[in-house]
TIRO-2110 file (N, C-alpha, C; in Angstrom, 1 decimal):
// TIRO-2110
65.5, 79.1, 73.5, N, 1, A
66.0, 78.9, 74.9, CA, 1, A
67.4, 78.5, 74.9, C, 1, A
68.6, 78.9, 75.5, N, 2, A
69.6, 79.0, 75.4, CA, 2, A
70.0, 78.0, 76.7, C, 2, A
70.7, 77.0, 76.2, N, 3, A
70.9, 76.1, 77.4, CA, 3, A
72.1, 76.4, 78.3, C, 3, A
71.5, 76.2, 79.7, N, 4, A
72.3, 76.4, 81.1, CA, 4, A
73.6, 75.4, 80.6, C, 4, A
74.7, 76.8, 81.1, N, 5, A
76.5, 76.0, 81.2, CA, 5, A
76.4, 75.8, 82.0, C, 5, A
77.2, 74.4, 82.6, N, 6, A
77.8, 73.8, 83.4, CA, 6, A
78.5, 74.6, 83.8, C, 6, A
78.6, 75.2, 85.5, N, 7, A
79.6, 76.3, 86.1, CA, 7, A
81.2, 75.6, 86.1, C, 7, A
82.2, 76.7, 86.1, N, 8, A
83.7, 76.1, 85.8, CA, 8, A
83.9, 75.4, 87.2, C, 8, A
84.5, 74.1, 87.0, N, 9, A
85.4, 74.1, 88.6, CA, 9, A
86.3, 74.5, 88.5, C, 9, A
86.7, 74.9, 90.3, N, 10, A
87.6, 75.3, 90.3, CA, 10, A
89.1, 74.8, 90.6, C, 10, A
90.0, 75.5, 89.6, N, 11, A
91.4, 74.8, 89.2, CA, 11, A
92.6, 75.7, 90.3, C, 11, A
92.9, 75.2, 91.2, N, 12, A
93.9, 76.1, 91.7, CA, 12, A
94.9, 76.2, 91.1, C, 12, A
95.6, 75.8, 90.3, N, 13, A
96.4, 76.1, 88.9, CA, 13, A
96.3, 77.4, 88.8, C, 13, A
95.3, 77.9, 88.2, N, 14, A
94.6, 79.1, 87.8, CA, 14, A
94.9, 80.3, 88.9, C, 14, A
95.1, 79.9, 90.0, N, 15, A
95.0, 80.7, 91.2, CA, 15, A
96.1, 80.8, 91.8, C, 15, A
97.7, 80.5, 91.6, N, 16, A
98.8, 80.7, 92.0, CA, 16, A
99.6, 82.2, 92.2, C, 16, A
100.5, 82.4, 92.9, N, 17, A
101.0, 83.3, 92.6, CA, 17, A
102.1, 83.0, 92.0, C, 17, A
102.6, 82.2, 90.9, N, 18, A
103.5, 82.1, 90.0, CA, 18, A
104.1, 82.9, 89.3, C, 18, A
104.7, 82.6, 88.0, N, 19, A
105.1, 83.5, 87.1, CA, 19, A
103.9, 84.1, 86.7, C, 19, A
103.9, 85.6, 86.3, N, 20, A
103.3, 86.1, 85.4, CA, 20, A
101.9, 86.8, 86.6, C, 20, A
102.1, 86.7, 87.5, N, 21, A
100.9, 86.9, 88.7, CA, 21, A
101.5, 88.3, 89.4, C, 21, A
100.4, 88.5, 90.1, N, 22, A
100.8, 89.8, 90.6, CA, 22, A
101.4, 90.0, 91.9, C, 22, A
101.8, 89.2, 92.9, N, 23, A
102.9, 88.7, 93.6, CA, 23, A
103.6, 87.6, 93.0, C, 23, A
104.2, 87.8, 92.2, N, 24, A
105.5, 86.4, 91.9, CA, 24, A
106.4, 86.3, 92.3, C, 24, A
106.0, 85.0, 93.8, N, 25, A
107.8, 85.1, 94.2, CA, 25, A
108.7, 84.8, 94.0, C, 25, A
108.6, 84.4, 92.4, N, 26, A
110.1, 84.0, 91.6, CA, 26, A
110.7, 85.3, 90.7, C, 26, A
110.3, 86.5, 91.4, N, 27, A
110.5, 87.5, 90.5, CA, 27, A
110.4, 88.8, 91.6, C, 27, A
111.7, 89.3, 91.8, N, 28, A
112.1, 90.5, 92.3, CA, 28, A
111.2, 91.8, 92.4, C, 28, A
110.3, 92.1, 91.0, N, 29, A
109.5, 92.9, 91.2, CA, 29, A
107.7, 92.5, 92.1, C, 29, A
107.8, 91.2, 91.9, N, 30, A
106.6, 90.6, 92.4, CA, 30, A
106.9, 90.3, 94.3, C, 30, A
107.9, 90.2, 94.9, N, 31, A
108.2, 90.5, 96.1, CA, 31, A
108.3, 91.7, 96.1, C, 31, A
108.8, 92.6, 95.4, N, 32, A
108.7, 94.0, 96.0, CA, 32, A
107.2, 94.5, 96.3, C, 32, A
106.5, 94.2, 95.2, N, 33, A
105.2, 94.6, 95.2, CA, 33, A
104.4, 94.1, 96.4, C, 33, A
105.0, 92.4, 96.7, N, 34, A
104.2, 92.2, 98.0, CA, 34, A
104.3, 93.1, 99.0, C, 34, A
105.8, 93.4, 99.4, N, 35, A
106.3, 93.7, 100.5, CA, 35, A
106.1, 95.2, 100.4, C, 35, A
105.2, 96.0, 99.8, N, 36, A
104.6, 97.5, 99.7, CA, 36, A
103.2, 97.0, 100.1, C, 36, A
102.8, 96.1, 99.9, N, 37, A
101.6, 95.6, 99.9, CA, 37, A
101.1, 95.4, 101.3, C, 37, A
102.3, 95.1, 102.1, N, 38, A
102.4, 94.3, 103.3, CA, 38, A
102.5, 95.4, 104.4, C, 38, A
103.0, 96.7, 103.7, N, 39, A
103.7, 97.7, 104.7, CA, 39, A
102.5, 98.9, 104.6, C, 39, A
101.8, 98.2, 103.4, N, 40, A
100.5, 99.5, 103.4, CA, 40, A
99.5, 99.1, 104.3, C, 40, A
98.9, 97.6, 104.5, N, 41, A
97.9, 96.9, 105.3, CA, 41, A
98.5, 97.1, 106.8, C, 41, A
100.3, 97.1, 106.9, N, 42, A
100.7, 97.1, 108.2, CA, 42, A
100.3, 99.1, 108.6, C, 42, A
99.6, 99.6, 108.1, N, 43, A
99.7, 101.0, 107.7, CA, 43, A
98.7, 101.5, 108.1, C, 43, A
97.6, 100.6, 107.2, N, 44, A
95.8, 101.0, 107.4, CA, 44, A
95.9, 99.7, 109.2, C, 44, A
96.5, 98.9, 109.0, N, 45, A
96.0, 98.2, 110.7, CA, 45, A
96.7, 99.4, 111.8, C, 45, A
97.4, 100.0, 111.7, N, 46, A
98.1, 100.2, 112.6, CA, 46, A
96.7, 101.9, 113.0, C, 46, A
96.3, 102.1, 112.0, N, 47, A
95.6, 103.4, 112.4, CA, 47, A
94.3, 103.2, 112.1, C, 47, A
93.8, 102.1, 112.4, N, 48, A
92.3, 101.7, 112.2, CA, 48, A
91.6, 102.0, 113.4, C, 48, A
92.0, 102.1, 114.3, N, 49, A
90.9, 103.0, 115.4, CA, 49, A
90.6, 104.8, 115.4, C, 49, A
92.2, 105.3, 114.9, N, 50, A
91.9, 106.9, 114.8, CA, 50, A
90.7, 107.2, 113.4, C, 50, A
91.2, 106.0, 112.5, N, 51, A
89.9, 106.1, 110.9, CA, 51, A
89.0, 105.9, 111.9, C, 51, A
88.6, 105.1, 112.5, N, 52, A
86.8, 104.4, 112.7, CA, 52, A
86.7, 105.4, 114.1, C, 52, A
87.6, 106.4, 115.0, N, 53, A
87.2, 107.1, 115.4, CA, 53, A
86.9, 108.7, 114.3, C, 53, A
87.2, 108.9, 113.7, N, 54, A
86.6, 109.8, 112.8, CA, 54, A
85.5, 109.6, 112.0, C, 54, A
85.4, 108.6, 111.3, N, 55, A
84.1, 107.9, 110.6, CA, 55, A
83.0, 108.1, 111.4, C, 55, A
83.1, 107.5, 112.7, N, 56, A
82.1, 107.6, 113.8, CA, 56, A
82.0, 109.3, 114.0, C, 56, A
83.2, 109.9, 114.0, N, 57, A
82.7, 111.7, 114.3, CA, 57, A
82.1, 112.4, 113.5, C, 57, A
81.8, 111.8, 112.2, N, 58, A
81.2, 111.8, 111.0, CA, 58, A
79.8, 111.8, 111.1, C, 58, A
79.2, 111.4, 111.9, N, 59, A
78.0, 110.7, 111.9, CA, 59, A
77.3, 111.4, 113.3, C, 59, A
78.3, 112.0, 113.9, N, 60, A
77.2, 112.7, 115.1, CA, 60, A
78.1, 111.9, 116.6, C, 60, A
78.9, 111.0, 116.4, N, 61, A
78.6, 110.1, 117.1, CA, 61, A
79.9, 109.8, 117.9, C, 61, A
80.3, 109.4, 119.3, N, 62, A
82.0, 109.2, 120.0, CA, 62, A
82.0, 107.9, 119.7, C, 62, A
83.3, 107.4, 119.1, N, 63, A
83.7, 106.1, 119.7, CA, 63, A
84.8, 105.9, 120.5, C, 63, A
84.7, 105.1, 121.7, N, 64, A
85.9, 105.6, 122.6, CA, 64, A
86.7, 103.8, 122.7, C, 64, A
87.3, 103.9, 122.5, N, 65, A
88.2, 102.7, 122.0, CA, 65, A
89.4, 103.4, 123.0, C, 65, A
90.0, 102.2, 123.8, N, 66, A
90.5, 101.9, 125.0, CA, 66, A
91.9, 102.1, 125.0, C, 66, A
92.8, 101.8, 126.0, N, 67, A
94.1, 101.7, 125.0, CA, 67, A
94.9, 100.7, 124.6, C, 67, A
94.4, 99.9, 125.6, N, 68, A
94.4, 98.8, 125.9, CA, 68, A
94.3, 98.2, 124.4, C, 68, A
92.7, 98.2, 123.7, N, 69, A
92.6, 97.7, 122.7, CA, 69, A
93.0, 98.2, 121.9, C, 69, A
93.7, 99.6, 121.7, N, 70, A
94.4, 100.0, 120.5, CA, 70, A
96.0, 99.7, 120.2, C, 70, A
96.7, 99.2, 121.9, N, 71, A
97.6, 98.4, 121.3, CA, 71, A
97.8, 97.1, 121.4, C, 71, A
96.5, 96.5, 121.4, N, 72, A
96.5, 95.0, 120.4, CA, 72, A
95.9, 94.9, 119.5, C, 72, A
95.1, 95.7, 118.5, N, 73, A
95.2, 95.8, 117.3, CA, 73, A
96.1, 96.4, 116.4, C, 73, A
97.4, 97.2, 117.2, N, 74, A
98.9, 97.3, 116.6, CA, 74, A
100.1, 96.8, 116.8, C, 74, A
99.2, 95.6, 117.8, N, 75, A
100.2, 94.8, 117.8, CA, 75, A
100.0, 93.4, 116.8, C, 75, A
98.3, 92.7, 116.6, N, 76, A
97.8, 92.2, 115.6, CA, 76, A
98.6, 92.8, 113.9, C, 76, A
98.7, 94.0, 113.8, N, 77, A
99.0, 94.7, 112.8, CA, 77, A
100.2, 94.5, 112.5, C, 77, A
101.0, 94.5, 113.0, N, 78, A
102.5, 94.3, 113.5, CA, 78, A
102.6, 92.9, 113.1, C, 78, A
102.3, 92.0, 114.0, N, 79, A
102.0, 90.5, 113.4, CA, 79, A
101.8, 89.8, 112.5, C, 79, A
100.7, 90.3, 111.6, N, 80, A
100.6, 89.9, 110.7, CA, 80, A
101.3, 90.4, 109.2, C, 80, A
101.3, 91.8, 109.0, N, 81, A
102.1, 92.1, 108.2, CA, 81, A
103.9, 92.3, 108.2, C, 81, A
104.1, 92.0, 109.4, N, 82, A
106.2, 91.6, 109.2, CA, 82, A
106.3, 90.5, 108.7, C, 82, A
105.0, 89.3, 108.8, N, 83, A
105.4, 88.3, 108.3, CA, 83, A
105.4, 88.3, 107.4, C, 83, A
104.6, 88.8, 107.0, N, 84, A
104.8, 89.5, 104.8, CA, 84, A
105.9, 90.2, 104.2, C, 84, A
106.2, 90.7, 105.2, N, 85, A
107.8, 91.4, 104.6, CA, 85, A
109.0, 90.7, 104.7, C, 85, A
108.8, 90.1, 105.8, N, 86, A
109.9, 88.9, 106.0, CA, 86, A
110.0, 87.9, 105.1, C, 86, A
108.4, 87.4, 104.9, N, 87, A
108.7, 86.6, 103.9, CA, 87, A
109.2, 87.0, 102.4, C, 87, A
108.6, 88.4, 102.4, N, 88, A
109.0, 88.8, 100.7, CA, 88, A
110.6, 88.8, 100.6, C, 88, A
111.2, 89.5, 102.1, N, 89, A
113.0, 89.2, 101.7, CA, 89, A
113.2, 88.6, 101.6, C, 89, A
113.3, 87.2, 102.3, N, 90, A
113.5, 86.2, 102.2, CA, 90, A
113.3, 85.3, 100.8, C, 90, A
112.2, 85.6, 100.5, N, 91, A
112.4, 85.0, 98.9, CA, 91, A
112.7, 86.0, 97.9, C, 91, A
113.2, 87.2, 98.4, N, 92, A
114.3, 87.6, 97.5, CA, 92, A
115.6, 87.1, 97.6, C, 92, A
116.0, 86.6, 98.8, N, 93, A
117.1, 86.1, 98.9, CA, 93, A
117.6, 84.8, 98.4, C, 93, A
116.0, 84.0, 98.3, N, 94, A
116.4, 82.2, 97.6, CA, 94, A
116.2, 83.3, 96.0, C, 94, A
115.6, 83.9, 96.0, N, 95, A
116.4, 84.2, 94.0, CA, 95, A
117.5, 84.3, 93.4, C, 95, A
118.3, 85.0, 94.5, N, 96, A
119.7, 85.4, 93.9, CA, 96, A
120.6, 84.0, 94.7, C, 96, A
120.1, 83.4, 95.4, N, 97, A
120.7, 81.8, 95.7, CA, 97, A
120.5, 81.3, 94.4, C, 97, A
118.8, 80.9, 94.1, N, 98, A
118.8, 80.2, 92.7, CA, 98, A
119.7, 80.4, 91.4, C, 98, A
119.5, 81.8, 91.6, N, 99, A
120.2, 82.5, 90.0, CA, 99, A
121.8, 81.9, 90.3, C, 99, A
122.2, 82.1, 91.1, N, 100, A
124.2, 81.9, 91.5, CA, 100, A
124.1, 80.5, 91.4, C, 100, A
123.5, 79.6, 92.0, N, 101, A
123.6, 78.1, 92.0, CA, 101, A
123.8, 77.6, 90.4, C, 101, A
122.4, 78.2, 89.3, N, 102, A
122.1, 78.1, 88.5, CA, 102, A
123.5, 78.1, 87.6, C, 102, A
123.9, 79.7, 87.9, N, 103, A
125.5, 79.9, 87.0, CA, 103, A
126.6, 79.0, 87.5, C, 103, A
126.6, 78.8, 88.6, N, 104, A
127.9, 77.8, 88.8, CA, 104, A
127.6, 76.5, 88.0, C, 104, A
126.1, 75.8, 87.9, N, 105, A
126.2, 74.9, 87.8, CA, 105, A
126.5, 74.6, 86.1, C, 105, A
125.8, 75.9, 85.3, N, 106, A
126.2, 75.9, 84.0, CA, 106, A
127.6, 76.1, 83.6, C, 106, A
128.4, 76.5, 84.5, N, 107, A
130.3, 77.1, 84.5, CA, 107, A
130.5, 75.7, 84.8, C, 107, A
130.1, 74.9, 85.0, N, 108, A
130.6, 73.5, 86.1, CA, 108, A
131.0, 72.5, 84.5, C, 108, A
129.0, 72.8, 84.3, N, 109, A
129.2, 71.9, 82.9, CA, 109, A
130.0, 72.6, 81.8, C, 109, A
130.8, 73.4, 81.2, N, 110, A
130.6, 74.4, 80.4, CA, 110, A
132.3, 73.7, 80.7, C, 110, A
132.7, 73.7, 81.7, N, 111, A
134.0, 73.1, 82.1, CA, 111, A
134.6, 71.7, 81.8, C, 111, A
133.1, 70.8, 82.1, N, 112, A
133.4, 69.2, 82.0, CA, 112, A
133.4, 69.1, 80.2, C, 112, A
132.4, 70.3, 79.3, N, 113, A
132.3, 69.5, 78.6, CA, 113, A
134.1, 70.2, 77.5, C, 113, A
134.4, 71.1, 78.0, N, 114, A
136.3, 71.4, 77.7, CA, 114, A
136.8, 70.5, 78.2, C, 114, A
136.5, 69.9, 79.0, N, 115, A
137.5, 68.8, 79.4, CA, 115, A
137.3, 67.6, 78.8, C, 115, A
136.3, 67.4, 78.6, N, 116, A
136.0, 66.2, 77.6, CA, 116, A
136.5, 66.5, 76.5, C, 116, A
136.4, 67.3, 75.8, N, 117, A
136.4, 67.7, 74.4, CA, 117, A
138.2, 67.6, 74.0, C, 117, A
138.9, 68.1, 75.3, N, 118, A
140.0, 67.9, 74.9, CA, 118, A
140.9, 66.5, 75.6, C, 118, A
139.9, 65.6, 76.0, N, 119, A
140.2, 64.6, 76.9, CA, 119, A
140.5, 63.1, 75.1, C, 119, A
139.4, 64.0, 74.4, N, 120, A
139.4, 62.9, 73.6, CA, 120, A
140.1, 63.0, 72.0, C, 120, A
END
């Protein structure tokens, strides 16, 4: 008889979208990938009543969906996925902040320590 594991807890560690993840927003290709990601969902929301009226025509059957409610489910659609693209530019844009901060700050030191060196 093979003794019961103790199940894993769970570590949100493990669960980041950090380096090495498949949105990484410290990495240009991992915001691009969101922001495709964001424009496909803004893509299937935006035409999810013409799918579920064909599905339904599939089956024998009308679904008559209003219009009313078809544009507030593209506008729900709209809402939620611009924020995903917004945010993926946007943290394209603190990258290339970080990266330029980064170089000045090592040009800064790279400077003090020539000035030291010939200070003394």
């Amino acid at each position: 008889m093979t003794p019961i594991k103790p199940r894993k807890k769970w570590d949100p560690r493990n669960y980041n979208s950090g380096s090495g993840q498949i949105f990484d927003n410290d990495s240009y290709s991992g915001n691009i990938r969101f922001i495709v990601f964001s424009c496909l969902a803004m893509y299937v929301g935006w035409h999810f009543d013409e799918a579920a009226r064909w599905l339904w025509h599939q089956f024998g059957e009308v679904l008559v969906v209003s219009p009313a409610k078809e544009k507030w489910h593209r506008m729900v659609a709209i809402a939620l996925c611009a924020g995903g693209i917004i945010m993926g530019l946007l943290n394209m844009h603190m990258i290339f902040f970080k990266r330029r901060k980064k170089t000045k700050e090592t040009e800064i030191e790279q400077l003090r320590q020539l000035h030291d060196s010939h200070t003394e």
